[in-house]
C-alpha positions in Angstrom: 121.0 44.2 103.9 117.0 44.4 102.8 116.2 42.5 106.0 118.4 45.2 108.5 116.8 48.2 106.6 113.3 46.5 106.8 113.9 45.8 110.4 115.0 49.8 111.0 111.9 51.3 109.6 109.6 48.8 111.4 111.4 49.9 114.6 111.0 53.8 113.6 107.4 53.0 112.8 107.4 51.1 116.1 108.9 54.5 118.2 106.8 57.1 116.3 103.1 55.5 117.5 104.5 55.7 120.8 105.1 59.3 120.9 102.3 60.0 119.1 100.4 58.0 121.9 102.1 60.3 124.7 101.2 63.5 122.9 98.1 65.0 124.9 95.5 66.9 122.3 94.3 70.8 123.7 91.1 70.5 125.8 88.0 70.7 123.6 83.9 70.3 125.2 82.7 67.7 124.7 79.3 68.5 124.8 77.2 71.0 123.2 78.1 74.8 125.5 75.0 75.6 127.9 75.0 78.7 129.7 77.7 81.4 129.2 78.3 82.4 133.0 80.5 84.9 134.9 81.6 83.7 138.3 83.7 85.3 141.0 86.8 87.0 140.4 88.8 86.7 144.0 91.4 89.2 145.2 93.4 88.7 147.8 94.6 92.1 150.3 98.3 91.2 149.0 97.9 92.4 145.6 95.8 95.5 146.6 98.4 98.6 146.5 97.1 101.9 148.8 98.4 104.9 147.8 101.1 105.8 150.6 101.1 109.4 150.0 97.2 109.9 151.6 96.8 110.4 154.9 94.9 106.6 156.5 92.4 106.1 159.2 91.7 102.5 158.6 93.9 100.9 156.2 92.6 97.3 156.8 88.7 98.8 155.4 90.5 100.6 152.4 91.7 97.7 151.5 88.7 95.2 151.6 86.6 98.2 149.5 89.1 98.2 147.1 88.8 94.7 146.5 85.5 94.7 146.5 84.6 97.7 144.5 87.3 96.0 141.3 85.0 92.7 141.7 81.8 93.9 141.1 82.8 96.6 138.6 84.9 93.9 136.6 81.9 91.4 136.9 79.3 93.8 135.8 81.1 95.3 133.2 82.4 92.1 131.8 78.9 91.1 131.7 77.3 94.0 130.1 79.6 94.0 127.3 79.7 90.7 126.3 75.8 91.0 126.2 76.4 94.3 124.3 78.2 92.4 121.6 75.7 89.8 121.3 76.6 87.2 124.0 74.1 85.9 125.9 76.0 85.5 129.6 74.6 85.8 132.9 75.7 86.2 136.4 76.2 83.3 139.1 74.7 84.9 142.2 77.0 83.5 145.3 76.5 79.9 146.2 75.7 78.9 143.0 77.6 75.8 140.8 77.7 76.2 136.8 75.9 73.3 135.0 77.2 70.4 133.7 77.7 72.1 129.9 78.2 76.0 131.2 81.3 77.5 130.0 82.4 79.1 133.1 84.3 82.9 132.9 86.3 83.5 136.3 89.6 84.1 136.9 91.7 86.5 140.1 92.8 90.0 140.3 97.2 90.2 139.9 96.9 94.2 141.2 94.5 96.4 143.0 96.8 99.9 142.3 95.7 103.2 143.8 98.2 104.7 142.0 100.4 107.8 143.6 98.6 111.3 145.0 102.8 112.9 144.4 103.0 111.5 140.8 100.1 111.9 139.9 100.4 115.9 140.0 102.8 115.4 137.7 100.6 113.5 135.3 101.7 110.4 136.4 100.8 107.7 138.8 97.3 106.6 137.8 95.6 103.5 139.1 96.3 100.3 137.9 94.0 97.2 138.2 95.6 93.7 136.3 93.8 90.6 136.6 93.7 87.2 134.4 90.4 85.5 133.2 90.1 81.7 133.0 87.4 79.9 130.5 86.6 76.5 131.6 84.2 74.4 130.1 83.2 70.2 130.2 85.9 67.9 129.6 86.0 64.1 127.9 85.6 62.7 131.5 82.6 64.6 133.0 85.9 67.2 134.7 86.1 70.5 133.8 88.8 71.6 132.2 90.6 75.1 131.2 89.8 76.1 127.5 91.6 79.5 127.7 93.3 81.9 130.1 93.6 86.0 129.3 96.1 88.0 131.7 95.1 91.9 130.8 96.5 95.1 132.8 94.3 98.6 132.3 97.2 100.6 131.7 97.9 98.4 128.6 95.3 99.4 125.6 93.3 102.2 124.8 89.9 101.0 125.5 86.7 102.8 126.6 86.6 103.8 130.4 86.8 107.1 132.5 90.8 107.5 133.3 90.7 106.8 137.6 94.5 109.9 137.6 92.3 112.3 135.6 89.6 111.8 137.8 91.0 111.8 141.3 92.8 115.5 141.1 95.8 115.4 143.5 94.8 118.4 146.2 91.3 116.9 146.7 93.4 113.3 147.7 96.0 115.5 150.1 92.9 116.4 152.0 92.0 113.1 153.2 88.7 112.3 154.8 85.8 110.7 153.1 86.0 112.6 150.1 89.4 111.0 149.1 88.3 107.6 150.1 85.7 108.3 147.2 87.9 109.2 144.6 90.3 106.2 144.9 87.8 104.1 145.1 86.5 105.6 141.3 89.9 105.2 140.3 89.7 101.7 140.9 86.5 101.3 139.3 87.4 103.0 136.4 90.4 101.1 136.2 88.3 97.7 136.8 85.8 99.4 133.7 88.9 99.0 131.8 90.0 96.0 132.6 86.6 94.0 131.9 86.5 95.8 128.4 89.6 94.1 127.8 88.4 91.0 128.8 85.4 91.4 126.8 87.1 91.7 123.5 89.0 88.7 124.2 86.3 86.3 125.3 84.0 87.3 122.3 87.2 86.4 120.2 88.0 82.9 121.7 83.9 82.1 121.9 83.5 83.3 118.6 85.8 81.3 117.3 85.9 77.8 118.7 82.1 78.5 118.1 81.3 78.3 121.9 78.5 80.8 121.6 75.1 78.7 122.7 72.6 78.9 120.0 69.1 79.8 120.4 66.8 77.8 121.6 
């Protein structure tokens, strides 16, 4: 009877280091953090959202500005604030690869929203810009790896930044022209504003934390 329970617990032992082998640990650098860089946030003209109640010319244009004026407003905002808050980050200008130690903030935009000219006279349909943010830093084997992803929507939190509906009044968008162009685009901005704000407060967090922030040198 000794031998058969002896025998059980050597075979429990046995099966507990082999799932203990199979369990994979979360990604941690391996290597002291180097620079704190931004890189490109993409967008892609499927997730931008034009609002259908303003009268077009060249919807394929709107479209690409849109994108384009969220990706540098996210990445400059971002940027200041994490510098604001004590961060020392900087920009990769295009073309550019991240060291071998950087921890690398990136990440794609989920919605490019105009919002609605009709709802928005009845103190609805504001802009909307949603994104996520990836951290990625150096892994065990010389790959880099993800540390931490943050999926945000502006509409979600309070946070600092111009509202884009309060700004872009509903009869200067049913004119058209130029001038609307130019408020939608601020409403995206703004919106974009908001978004990096809450991507700010989240990085600092998570860098903070895992004690990611470089030191001085």
């Amino acid at each position: 009877m000794l031998r058969r329970m002896t025998r059980r617990f050597a075979l429990l032992g046995i099966a507990l280091l082999a799932l203990a082998s199979c369990a994979k640990p979360p990604p941690v650098v391996q290597a002291p953090p180097g620079r704190i860089v931004i890189g490109a946030f993409t967008a892609d003209p499927s997730v931008v959202v034009l609002d259908d109640s303003v009268r077009r010319t060249h919807t394929g244009t709107e479209t690409d500005d849109d994108m384009a004026a969220a990706q540098d407003t996210l990445v400059t905002t971002l940027l200041y604030r994490l510098q604001e808050n004590g961060i020392v980050a900087q920009r990769l200008v295009p073309g550019e690869a991240p060291g071998a130690n950087d921890i690398v903030l990136d990440g794609r935009f989920d919605r490019i929203s105009e919002g609605s000219r009709t709802e928005r006279a009845n103190g609805g349909g504001r802009p909307v810009v949603a994104g996520t943010l990836d951290v990625t830093g150096p892994g065990a084997d010389g790959q880099r790896v993800t540390l931490a992803s943050f999926t945000a929507d502006s509409s979600a939190a309070n946070v600092p930044g111009i509202r884009g509906g309060a700004a872009a009044s509903a009869a200067a968008l049913g004119t058209g022209g130029e001038r609307a162009r130019q408020l939608l685009i601020a409403g995206v901005q703004a919106e974009a504003r908001r978004l990096a704000n809450i991507f700010a407060d989240q990085v600092r967090t998570f860098l903070t934390e895992k004690k990611l922030v470089p030191t001085a040198s």
